[in-house]
C-alpha positions as CSV (number, residue, x, y, z in Angstrom):
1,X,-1.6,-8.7,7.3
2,X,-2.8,-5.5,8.3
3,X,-3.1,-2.9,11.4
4,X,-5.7,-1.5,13.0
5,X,-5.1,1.9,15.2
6,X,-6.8,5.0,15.6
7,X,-5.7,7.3,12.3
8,X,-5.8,11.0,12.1
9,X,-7.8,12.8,9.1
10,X,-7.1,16.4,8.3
11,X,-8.8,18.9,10.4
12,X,-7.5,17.4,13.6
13,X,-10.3,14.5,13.2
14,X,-9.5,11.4,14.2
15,X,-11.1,7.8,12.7
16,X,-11.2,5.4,15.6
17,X,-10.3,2.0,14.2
18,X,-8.9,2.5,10.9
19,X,-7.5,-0.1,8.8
20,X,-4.2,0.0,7.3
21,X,-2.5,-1.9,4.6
22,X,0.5,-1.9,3.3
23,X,0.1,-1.3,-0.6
24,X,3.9,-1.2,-1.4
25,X,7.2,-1.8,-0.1
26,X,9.7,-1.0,-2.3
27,X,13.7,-0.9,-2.0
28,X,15.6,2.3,-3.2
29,X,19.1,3.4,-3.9
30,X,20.3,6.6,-4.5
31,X,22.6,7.2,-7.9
32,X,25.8,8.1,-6.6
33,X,26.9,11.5,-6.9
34,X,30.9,12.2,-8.0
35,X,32.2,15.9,-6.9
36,X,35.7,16.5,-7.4
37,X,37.3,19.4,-6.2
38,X,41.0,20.7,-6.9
39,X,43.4,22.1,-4.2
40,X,44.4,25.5,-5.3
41,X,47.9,25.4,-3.7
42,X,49.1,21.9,-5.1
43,X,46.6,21.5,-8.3
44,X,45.7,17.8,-6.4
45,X,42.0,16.6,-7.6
46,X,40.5,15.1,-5.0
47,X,37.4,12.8,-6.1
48,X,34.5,12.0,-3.2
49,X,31.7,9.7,-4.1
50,X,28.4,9.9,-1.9
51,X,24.5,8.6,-2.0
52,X,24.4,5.2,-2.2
53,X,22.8,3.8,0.5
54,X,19.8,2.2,0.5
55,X,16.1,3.0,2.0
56,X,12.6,1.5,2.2
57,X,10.0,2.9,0.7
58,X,6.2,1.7,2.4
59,X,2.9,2.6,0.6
60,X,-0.3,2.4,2.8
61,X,-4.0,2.7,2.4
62,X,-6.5,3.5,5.0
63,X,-9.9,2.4,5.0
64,X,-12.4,2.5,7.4
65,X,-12.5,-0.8,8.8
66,X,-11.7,-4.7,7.5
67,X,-15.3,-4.6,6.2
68,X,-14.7,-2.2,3.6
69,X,-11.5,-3.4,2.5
70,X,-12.9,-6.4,1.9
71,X,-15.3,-4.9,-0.6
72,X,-15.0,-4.7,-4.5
73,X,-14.0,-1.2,-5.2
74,X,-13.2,-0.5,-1.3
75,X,-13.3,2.8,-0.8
76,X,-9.9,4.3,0.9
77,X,-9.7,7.6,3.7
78,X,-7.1,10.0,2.1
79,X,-4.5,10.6,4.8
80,X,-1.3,12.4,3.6
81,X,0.1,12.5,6.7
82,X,0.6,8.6,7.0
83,X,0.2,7.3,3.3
84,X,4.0,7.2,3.1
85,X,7.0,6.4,5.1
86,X,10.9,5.9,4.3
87,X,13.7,4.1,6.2
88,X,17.2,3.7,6.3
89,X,17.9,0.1,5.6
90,X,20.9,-2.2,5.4
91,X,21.0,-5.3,2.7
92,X,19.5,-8.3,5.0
93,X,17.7,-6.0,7.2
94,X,14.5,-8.2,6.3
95,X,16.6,-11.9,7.1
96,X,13.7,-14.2,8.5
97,X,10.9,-12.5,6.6
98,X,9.5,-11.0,3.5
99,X,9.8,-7.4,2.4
100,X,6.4,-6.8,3.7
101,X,6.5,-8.3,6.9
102,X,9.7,-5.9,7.2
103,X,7.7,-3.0,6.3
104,X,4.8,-3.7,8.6
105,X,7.6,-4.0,11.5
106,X,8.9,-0.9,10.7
107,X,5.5,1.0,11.0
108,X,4.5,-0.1,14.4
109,X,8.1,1.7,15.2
110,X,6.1,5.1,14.3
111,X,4.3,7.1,16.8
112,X,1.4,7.2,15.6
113,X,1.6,3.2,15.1
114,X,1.7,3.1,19.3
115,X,-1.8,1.3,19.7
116,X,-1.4,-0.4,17.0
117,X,-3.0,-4.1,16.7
118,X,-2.0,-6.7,14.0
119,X,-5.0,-7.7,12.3
């Protein structure tokens, strides 16, 4: 599993044809936070709990075409700009495929992902 699209190098240079993998999809969840805060009028505390939802972390490597990836000590093209992506993401978001699949599905919803083909 893998896409192939046009990817964008730094110094507005774009690689025709890249290939891109997913290396890592991982599932986070933020550690809740507690503030409390105390009304100054009636003493009341009043407790609020936040950050606990969960996102999708993706992981991808770029290489110049399937060739190289197939290769023993492939060679990947550093691009920051697309080596990394996170999504919101609901418990059974995946249902009907694997993590990966999910994460693959989720990066053709990018931009830059437009052209994309599934290779």
């Amino acid at each position: 599993m893998a896409l192939k699209a046009d990817i964008p190098l730094q110094g507005g240079i774009t690689h025709s044809n890249g290939y891109i993998r997913v290396t890592d999809a991982r599932l986070c969840k933020k550690d809740n936070t507690t503030t409390s805060k105390v009304d100054p009028d009636d003493f009341t505390k009043t407790i609020e709990v936040t950050g606990s939802e969960w996102f999708l972390m993706v992981d991808v490597a770029v290489y110049k075409d399937s060739d190289e990836r197939a290769k023993v000590g492939a060679k990947t093209i550093p691009c920051p700009s697309i080596d990394r992506f996170k999504y919101a993401y609901s418990v059974g978001d995946e249902s009907g495929s694997n993590l990966i699949a999910h994460a693959y599905a989720k990066l053709k919803t990018e931009s830059i992902f437009d052209k994309a083909t599934d290779v």
